[in-house]
Every structure is written in structure tokens, then in C-alpha cells.
C-alpha positions in Angstrom: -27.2 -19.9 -9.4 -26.0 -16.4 -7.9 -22.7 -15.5 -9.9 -19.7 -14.8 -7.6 -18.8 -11.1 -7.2 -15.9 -10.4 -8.2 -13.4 -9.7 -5.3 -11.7 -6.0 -4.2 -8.8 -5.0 -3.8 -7.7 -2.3 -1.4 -3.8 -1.1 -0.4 -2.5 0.6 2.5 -0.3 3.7 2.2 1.9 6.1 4.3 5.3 7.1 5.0 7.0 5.1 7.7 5.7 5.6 10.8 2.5 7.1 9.5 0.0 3.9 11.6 -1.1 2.3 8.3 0.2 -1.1 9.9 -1.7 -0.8 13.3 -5.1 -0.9 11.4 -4.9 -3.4 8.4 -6.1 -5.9 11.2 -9.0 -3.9 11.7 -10.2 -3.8 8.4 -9.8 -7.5 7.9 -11.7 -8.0 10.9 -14.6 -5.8 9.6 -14.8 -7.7 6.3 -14.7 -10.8 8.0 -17.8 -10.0 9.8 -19.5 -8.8 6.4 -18.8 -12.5 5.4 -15.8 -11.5 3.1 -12.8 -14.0 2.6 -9.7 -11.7 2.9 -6.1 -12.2 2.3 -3.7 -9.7 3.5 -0.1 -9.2 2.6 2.7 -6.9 1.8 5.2 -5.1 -0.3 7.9 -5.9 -1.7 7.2 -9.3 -0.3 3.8 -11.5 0.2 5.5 -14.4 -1.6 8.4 -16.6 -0.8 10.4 -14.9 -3.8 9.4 -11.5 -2.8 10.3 -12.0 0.6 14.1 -12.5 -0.4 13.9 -9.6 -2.9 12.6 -7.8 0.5 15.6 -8.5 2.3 17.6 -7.2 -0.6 15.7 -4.1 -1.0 15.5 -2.8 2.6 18.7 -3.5 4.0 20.9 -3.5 0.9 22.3 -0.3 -0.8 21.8 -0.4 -5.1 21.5 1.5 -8.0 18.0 3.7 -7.8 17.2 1.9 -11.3 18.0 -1.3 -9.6 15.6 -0.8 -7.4 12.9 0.3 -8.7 12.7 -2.5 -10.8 13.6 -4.9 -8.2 10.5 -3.4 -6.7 8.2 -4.0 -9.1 9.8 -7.4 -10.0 8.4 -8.7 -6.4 5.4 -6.7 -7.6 4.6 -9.0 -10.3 5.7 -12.2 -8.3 3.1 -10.6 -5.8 0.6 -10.3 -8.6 0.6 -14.0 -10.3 1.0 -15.6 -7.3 -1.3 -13.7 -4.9 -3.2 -10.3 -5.8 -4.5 -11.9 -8.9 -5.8 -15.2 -7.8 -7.6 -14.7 -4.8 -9.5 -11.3 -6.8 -10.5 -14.4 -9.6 -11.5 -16.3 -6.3 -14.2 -13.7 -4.9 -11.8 -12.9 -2.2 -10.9 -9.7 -1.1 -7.0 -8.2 -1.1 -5.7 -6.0 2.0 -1.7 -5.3 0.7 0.5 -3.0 3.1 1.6 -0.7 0.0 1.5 -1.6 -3.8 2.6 0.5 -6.9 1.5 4.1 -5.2 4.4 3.0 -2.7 7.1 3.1 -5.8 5.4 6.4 -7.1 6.3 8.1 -3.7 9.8 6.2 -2.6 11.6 5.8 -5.8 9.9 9.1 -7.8 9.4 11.3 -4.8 12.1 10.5 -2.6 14.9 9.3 -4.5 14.2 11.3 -7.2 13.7 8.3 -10.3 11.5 9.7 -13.3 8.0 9.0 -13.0 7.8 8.8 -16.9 9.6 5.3 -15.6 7.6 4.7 -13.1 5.1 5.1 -15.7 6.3 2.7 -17.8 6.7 -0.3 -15.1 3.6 0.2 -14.2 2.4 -0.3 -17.0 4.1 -2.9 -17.8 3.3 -5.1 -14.8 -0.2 -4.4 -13.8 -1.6 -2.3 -16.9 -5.6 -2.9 -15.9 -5.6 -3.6 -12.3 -5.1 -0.5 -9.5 -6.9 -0.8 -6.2 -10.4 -0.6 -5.7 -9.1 1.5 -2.5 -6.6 3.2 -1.2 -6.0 4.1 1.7 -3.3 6.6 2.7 -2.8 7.2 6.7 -1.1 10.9 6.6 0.7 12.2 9.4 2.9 15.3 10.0 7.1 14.1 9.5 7.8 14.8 13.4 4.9 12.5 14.3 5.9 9.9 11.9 9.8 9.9 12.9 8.6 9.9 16.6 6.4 6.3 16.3 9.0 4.4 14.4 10.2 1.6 17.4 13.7 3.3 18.7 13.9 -0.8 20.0 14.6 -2.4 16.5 17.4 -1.8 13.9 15.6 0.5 11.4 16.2 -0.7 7.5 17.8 1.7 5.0 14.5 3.5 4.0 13.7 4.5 7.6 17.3 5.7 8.0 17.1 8.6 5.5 16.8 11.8 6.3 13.9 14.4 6.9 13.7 15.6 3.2 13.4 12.1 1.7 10.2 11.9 3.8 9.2 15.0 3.1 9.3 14.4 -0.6 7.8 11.3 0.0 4.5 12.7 1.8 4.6 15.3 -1.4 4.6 12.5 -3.7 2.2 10.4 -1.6 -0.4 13.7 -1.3 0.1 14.5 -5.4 -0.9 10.8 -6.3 -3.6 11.2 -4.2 -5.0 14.4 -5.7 -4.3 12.4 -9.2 -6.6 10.1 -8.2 -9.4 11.2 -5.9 -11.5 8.5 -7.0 -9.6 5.2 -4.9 -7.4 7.5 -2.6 -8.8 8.3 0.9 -6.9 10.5 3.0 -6.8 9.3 6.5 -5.5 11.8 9.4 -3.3 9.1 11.3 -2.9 12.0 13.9 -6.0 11.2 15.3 -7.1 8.9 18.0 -7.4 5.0 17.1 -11.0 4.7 17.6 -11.6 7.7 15.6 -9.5 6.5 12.5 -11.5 3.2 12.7 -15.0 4.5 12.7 -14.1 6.1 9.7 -12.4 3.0 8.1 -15.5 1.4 9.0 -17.5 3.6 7.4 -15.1 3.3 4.0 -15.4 -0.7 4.4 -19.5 -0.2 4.5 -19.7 1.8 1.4 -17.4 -0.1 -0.4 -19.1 -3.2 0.3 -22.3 -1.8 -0.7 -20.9 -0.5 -4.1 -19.8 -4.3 -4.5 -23.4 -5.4 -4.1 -24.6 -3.0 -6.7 -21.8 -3.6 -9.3 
């Protein structure tokens, strides 16, 4: 009898505004069609408790600490109850943001240690990161301009130019950290474009699957 593979894991990245939402479908789509069971989700959220902790977190002010641990509180919720699980099943993971999303909101733009950051990471995931990750990059002005002036923006989308811009740094330094799972998409680009290239990043990771 074949023995399963073991499933991937792969998390979309990016500032607000920066597209990473508009093509999560996409790449669902194209594992689908490889035969690939997929389950998508989000941070903070994907589980009934880290959906409340999401309401908290985006629309009510706290202590930085608070927060970051709040964050990775859902995180592990997200973890036992989701992330973990369907990787034991075979199945593959799509999450709109996960621990790199902390790194660059709560250490680049709010400022918390990343010696702290360190720690809770450790603490809640210390042998799983992504198999990918995917990180749609777009210039601040382009990002600001593409979040929907029709909806009430939550507290994160309200700050100001240098919180992003510290963000994107911290975003940019992770992935040079880790050029291994980080792939640096150019979100300014046409649609099509971007998803012949996440097309191309979905065929050789599937391929690296079959030969692990």
C-alpha cells in the first residue's frame, strides 16, 4: 500500500492592501486540479475561538503585549484545531498570514521585541513553519489606494504611513532571513501575470512533494 504524503503547508503574506487575498482562490483551485485536498483559512481566526479573539484584535485598542499574545493565542487554537490536523491528514494548508504576520505587525510596526516574538514562537509552533510563503509586495501608495474606501477599515488599516512602512521593512527582512520558504511576489503586476507565476510555484512545490 502507497504511504500518504505528508500534507504542505503554505501562508499568504503582505501588508494590507498588498492583493494577497484576491489570489488564495487561485491557488486552491490549482491544487485542486493536481488532486490535492486543501483547506484554507485565516489569521487570527480560522476557528470559532479565534474568530472572537479576531474581533477583539482588529477593532479593539490593547496593550502591544496584550496583543501579541492574544495573537498567537488564536495562533495555537488555529494550530490544534486546524493547521495541524489536516497536515496529519495529507491535506494541504492555504492560511491568509501566520507567525511571519506577528514578526512584521507587532515587531515591525508597533515596535514589540522580536527576542519576544522569538520566544512565542517558539513556544507555540517550535517545529512547524510553512512549507511556503508567499509574500505579495507592493509599493505603500499602491497598497493604501486598493483598500475598499466602501467599508469601515479596522484599527490596523487605520494607522498611519510609517506603521506600514515599517511593516513592509519587517515583511522584506524576514524574507531575506529565510530565502528558502519566502517568495517575493510583485503584487504591482497584472493578475494573470502574478498567477502564472503562482502556478509555476504550486508546480514545483508539488513536484518536491512527490520526491520527498
Amino acid at each position: 500500500m502507497k504511504m500518504q504524503q505528508p500534507g504542505k503547508f503554505i501562508t499568504f503574506e503582505g501588508i494590507d492592501g498588498a492583493g494577497k487575498s484576491t489570489h488564495i482562490a487561485f491557488v486552491a483551485e490549482c491544487l485542486n486540479k493536481r488532486g490535492i485536498t486543501v483547506v484554507t483559512s485565516r489569521e487570527p481566526g480560522g476557528t470559532p475561538l479565534g474568530e472572537s479573539l479576531r474581533q477583539l484584535l482588529l477593532q479593539e485598542k490593547m496593550h502591544l503585549e496584550t496583543e501579541a499574545l492574544l495573537m498567537f493565542a488564536a495562533r495555537r487554537e488555529h494550530l490544534d484545531k486546524v493547521i495541524e490536523p489536516a497536515l496529519t491528514r495529507g491535506d494541504w494548508v492555504i492560511s491568509d498570514r501566520f507567525t511571519d504576520a506577528s514578526f512584521a505587525y507587532q515587531g515591525g510596526g508597533r515596535k514589540l521585541s522580536l527576542a519576544k516574538l522569538n520566544v512565542l514562537e517558539q513556544w507555540v509552533h517550535p517545529y512547524l513553519q510553512p512549507d511556503l510563503t508567499l509574500l505579495f509586495d507592493v509599493p505603500l501608495n499602491v497598497a493604501r489606494a486598493r483598500l475598499d474606501a466602501t467599508r469601515s477599515l479596522d484599527k490596523f488599516e487605520q494607522e498611519q504611513e510609517d506603521f506600514f512602512k515599517d511593516t513592509r521593512a519587517e515583511y522584506l527582512r524576514r524574507a531575506a532571513e529565510f530565502p528558502n520558504r519566502f517568495r517575493v511576489i510583485d503584487s504591482t503586476r497584472p493578475i494573470a501575470e502574478i498567477q502564472r507565476d503562482l502556478d509555476l510555484l504550486i508546480a514545483e512545490l508539488c513536484t518536491k512533494s512527490h520526491d520527498d
